[in-house]
C-alpha positions, 0 to 999 in steps of 0.5 A, a space after each residue: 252608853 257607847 255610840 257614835 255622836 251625831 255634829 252639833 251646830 252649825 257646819 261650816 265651809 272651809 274657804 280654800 285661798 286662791 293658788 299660784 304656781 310659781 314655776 323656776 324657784 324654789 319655796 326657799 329661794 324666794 321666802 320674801 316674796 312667800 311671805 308677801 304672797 301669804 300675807 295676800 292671802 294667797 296660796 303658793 305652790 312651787 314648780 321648778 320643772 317647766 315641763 312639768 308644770 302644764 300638767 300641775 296647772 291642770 291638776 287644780 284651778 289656779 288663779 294665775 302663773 308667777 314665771 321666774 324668767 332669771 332661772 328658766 332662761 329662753 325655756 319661760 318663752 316656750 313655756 308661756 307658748 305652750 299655755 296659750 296654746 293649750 285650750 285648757 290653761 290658754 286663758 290663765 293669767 301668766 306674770 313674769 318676774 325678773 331679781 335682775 330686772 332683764 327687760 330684754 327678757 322681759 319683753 320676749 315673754 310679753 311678746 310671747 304672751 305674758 299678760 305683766 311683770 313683777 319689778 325687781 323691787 314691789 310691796 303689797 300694793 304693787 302686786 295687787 295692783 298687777 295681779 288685778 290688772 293682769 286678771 282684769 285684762 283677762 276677764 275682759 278678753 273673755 268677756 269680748 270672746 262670750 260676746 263673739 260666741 253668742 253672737 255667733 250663736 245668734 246667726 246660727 239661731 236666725 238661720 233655722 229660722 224661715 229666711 223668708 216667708 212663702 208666697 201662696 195666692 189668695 194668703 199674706 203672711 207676716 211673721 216677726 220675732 223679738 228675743 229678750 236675750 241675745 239668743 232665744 227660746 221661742 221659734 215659728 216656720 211657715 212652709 208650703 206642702 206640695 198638697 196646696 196647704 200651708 204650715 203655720 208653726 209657734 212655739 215657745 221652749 220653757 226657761 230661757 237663753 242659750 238652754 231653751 235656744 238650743 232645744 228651740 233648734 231641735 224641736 223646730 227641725 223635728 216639727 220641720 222634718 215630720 210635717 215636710 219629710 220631702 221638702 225637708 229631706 227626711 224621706 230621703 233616708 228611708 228609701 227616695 222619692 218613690 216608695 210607699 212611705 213618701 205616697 202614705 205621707 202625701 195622701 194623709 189628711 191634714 188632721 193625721 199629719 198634724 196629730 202625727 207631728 205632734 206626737 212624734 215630737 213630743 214622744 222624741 224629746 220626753 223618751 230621749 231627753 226627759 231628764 232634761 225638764 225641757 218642753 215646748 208650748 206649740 201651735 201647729 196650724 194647716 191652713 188651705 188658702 182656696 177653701 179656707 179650711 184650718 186644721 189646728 193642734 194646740 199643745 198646751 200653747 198661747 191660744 191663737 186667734 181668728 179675727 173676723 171681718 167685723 171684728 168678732 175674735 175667736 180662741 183657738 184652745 189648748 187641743 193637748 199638753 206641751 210636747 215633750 212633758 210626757 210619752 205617749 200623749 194624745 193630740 187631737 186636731 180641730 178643723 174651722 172655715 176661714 172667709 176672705 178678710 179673716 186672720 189668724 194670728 199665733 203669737 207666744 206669752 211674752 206677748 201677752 204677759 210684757 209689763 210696763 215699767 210700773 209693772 202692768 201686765 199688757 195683757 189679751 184685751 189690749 191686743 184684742 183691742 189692737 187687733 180689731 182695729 187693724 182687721 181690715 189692713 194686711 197682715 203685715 200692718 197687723 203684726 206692725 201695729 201690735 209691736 207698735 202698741 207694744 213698745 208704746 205700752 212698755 216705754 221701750 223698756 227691755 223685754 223680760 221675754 221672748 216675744 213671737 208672732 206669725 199673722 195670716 190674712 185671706 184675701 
């Protein structure tokens, strides 16, 4: 019987060592330092040709540069330029050796952005002890240079959030946002139409950090843009401020409008970004602060709560699934009245779902208890004494999640 024999056992993985490139010697004019660098456990590619060498470091990840500045002369200066000037090898450690031990020489490649030296006479234990620093120091600048970029990230985050909140007669409003990480997933808005009413977004992007931060951003500007195509610039691009789309869209009631933003978000990010797996739990909320009238969609998000004057605590369900799942879902609105002295309060699961540092869910009843005892107050000692009650729960222990609230209050 002939065939081919399927592999028994157990695969295995080959473990490449890590690569030097030695630029300005040859394998064979530096066979005791091969030998060291091998017994290191390291693996030595040569390079004579400094010009050439960019493009071999590119060609393959290496573990750090090792410059022979006897035989490249002034050119090792150029070339240590070139590198930290090239976005790609900028960050490659770069190691300088001199057999004359030129420290002239030496001294112009750190200036010019060598991270060490090599003396002319060194074992083992002073090669790793430079190789390591050498990697140590780089590490470090990467991590101060993450730092930097997140923390960019950061302001770029705040700023699509409402740098305030507006100021509407009869109506508080109060908002905060606790981010578990440096950036975050969760995002809400509150804006004024020209109709009278006011918008009132939560939402809550799955996953967490810079991933869900950035859909957090594309999802706050598609909910933005299609619930305020005039204040948000959108109708802009369709023809001005006096066409038939613009005088459409402001005589919508506040259900189409809702059920409209809902879908076509959700229609956005599933046909264009479905292979991504990314969604969003949303609550949208119109809110008339003369006449009370609340018009809500909740998609597949944290249900939001009325509180009544004494105390009575009403759910505000799920009116459809989380945008962005699946095309062509259906959204539906549901209209409530609100009095003078009711609140509605929209907040995401990192709320609900904090654990204490002995692993206790803080849970819906501890905030209900909270809420009602703050019913009476405005709604800015509400979403004050819900973070209070929250860091007292959790010790001032980290968040595990992203923490969103908005409050609003008839007066």
């Amino acid at each position: 019987m002939t065939g081919l024999l399927e592999p028994q056992g157990t695969a295995t993985t080959l473990r490449i060592p890590p690569r030097i490139l030695l630029v300005g010697r040859s394998y064979q004019d530096a066979a005791a330092l091969m030998e060291l660098l091998i017994n290191e456990n390291y693996m030595v590619i040569s390079e004579l040709d400094l010009d050439f060498a960019p493009s071999r470091l590119r060609s393959a990840r290496f573990a750090f540069v090792l410059l022979d500045i006897d035989v490249a002369g002034a050119a090792g200066e150029t070339f240590i330029r070139t590198l930290r000037g090239d976005e790609q090898l900028a960050d490659l450690p770069v190691l300088v050796m001199s057999w004359s031990d030129n420290m002239d020489a030496i001294e112009r490649c750190l200036e010019s952005g060598a991270d060490d030296y090599l003396p002319r006479v060194f074992g083992p234990a002073v090669l790793r002890l430079r190789v390591n620093a050498a990697l140590d120091r780089r590490r470090i600048q990467d991590s101060q240079y993450l730092r930097r970029e997140i923390s960019v990230a950061r302001t770029i985050q705040r700023d699509f959030l409402p740098e305030s909140l507006p100021d509407v007669g009869g109506m508080e409003l109060q908002a905060a946002l606790r981010p578990a990480r440096d950036v975050s997933g969760d995002f809400y808005d509150c804006f004024l139409l020209s109709s009278g009413e006011v918008i009132l977004v939560v939402g809550d992007v799955c996953d967490k950090g810079v991933g869900a931060a950035l859909f957090m951003a594309l999802f706050r500007s598609l909910i933005r843009a299609s619930a305020d195509p005039v204040g948000g610039g959108a109708i802009h691009m369709i023809g001005g401020s006096h066409t038939m789309v613009m005088q459409a869209l402001q005589s919508a009631s506040p259900a189409d409008l809702l059920t409209r933003v809902a879908s076509f978000t959700n229609d956005y990010i599933a046909r264009l970004h479905g292979r991504t797996n990314m969604f969003a739990t949303v609550f949208l909320a119109s809110l008339e602060p003369y006449s009370g009238e609340l018009v809500y969609v909740n998609a597949g998000h944290e249900p939001a709560l009325i509180i009544a004057p004494d105390g009575g605590i009403e759910e505000l369900r799920p009116t459809g699934p989380a945008l962005g799942m699946l095309p062509d879902s259906r959204f539906t609105a549901v209209t409530r009245t609100l009095e003078k002295g009711h609140s509605l309060f929209a907040f995401t699961d990192g709320l609900v779902e904090a654990h204490s540092p002995t692993g206790e869910v803080y849970g819906s009843e501890r905030l209900r208890d909270v809420l009602r005892a703050q019913r009476s107050g405005p709604a800015s000692e509400m979403v004050r004494g819900v973070l209070d009650a929250l860091e007292t729960f959790g010790k001032h222990s980290d968040p595990h999640d992203d923490v969103t609230i908005l409050a609003a209050r008839l007066v």
